[in-house]
C-alpha positions, 0 to 999 in steps of 0.5 A: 500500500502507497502512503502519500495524499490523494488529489482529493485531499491536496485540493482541500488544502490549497482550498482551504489556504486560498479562502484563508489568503482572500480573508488575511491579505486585506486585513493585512493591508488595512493594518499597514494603512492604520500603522501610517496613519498613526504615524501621520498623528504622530508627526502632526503632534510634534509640529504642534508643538514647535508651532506653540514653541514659535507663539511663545517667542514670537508672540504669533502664529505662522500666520499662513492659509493652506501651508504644506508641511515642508513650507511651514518647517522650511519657513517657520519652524527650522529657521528658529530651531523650534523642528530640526528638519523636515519630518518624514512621510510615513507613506513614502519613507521621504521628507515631506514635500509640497507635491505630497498627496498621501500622509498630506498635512496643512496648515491653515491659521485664522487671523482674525480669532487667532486660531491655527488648525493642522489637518492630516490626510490618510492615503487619500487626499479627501479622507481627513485622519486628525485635526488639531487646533489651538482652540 
């Protein structure tokens, strides 16, 4: 009598581990999506604090509407050493540019009530993630 397995019973596995792949892999994906997203949070959290830092010895916000993240580092932030660098996009693994869609991050201050807002975007440029304020 042969050992080994019937055709049968190797199409019941390769089933089995193809219905396991369909459910795992998004799920998988998914989880890689929230770790960046978190990481988004994560930087947003550090420029507010350098933008309080900014207020604190300059006695005002950035004052600037719609402000990418590099622009708001390179103009504001690093000239005073309130940031050391640009941070990096946790969806590209690269500093943060103007040009960035995903992990996008602005800044927007209001004049006229004194209010700054920092909003992060996820993978997409229409899904907000986190927004933060002064007031």
């Amino acid at each position: 009598m042969r050992k080994g397995f019937t055709l049968m019973e190797i199409l019941v596995v390769i089933g089995i581990i193809g219905l396991l792949a369909v459910f795992l892999v998004p799920n998988l994906l998914g989880a890689k999506d929230r770790a960046r997203e978190a990481a988004v949070k994560a930087v947003m959290h550090s420029v507010q604090l350098a933008v309080e830092a900014y207020e604190m010895e300059n006695e005002v916000y950035p004052i600037a509407n719609n402000l990418s993240l590099e622009s708001l580092c390179r103009n504001y932030l690093m000239s005073g050493g309130y940031i050391a660098s640009v941070p990096k996009n946790p969806f590209t693994g690269q500093e943060y540019k103007d040009s960035n869609i995903t992990g996008r991050i602005i800044y927007d201050y209001d004049q006229a009530i004194g209010k700054y807002t920092l909003t992060a975007y996820g993978r997409s440029s229409l899904r907000k993630i986190q927004e933060l304020s002064n007031l």
